[in-house]
PLY file of the C-alpha trace (Angstrom):
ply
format ascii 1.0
element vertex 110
property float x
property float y
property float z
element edge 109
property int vertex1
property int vertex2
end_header
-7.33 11.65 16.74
-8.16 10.61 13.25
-11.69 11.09 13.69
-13.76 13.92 11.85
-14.25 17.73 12.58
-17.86 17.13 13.56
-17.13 14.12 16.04
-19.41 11.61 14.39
-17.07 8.47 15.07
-16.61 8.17 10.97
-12.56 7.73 10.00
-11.10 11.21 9.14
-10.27 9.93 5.52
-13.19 8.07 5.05
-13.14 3.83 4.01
-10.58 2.11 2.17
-11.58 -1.15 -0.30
-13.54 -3.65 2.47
-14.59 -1.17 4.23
-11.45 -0.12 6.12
-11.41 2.43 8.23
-8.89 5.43 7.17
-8.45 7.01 10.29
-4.37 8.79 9.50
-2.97 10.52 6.71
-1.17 7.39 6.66
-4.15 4.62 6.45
-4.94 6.90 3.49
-1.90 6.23 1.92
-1.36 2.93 2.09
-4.53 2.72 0.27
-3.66 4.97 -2.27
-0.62 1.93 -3.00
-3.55 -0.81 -2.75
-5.75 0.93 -4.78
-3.56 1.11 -7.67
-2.35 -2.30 -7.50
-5.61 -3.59 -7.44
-6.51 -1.24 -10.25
-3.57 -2.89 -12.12
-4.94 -6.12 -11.51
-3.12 -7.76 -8.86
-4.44 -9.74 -5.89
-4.33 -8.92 -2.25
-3.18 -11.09 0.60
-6.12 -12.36 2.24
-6.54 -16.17 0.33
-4.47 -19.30 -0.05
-2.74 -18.00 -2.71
-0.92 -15.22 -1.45
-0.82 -11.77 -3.41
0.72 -8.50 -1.73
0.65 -6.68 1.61
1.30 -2.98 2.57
2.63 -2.21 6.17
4.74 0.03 7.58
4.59 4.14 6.37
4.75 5.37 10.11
6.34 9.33 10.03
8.64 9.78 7.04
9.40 6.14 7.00
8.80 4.17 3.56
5.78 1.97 3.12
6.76 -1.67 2.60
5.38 -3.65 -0.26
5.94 -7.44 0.29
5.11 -9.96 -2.14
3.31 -12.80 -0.02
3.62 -15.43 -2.88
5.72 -18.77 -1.68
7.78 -18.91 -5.03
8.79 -16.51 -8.33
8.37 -13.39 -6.40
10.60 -11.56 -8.72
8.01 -11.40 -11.52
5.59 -9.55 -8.44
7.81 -7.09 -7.62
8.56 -6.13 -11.12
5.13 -5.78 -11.35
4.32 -4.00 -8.19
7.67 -1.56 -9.25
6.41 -1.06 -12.85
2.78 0.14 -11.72
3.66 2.13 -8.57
6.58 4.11 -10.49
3.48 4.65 -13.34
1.49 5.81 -10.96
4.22 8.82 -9.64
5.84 6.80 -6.32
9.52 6.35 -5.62
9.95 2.33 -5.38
13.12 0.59 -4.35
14.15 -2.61 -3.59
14.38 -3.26 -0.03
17.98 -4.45 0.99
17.24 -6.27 3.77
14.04 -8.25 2.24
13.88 -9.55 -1.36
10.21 -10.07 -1.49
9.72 -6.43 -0.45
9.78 -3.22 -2.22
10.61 0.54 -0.29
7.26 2.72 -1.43
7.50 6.80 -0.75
3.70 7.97 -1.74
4.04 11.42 -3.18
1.96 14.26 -1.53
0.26 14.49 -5.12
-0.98 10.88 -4.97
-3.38 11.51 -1.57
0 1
1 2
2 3
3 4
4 5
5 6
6 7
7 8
8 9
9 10
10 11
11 12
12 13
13 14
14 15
15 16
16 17
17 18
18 19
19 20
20 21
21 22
22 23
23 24
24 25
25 26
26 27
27 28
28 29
29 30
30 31
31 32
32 33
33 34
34 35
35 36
36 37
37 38
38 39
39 40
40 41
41 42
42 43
43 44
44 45
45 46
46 47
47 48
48 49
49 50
50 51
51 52
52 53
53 54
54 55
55 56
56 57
57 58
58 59
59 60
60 61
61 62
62 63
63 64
64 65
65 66
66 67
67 68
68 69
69 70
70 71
71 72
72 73
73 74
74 75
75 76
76 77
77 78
78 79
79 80
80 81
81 82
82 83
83 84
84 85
85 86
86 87
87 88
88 89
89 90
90 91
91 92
92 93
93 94
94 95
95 96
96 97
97 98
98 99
99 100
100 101
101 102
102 103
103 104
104 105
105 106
106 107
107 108
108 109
């Protein structure tokens, strides 16, 4: 269930940035798509002034990307595209949201 082999309580994939837990394959990921945007300088959501949020990644289902920023998203998700394709994942708009990006993590990348 996400924990370790040994039963200790501790998340199978260790701790994300904050401490978060990584208990699937898929909390793993979706810090794998944190990590290098925060590497690449931009700002999480979590303050006043927005920044970007991962959700989503369940089964074989895309991670989604959202720019949280009230205006001039565009410049974001350029961003966000420009360093996730760098960094080896497929990245498409989504069609249904405009401040949200489709992210596939490559196998590679965990």
């Amino acid at each position: 269930m996400g924990m370790d082999e040994r039963g200790g309580g501790r998340p199978k994939y260790g701790y994300g940035h904050g401490a978060r837990p990584l208990f699937t394959a898929r909390d793993r990921d979706a810090e794998v798509i944190r990590r290098v945007l925060r590497k690449a300088g931009c700002r999480e959501f979590g303050g006043a002034e927005g920044g970007f949020a991962v959700e989503g990644g369940r089964g074989e289902a895309p991670f989604l990307v959202a720019s949280t920023l009230a205006v001039r998203t565009e410049p974001q998700l350029s961003l966000y595209r420009e360093v996730l394709t760098g960094a080896g994942m497929r990245v498409e708009p989504d069609p249904d949201d405009s401040k949200t990006l489709l992210v596939w993590v490559p196998k590679s990348a965990t």
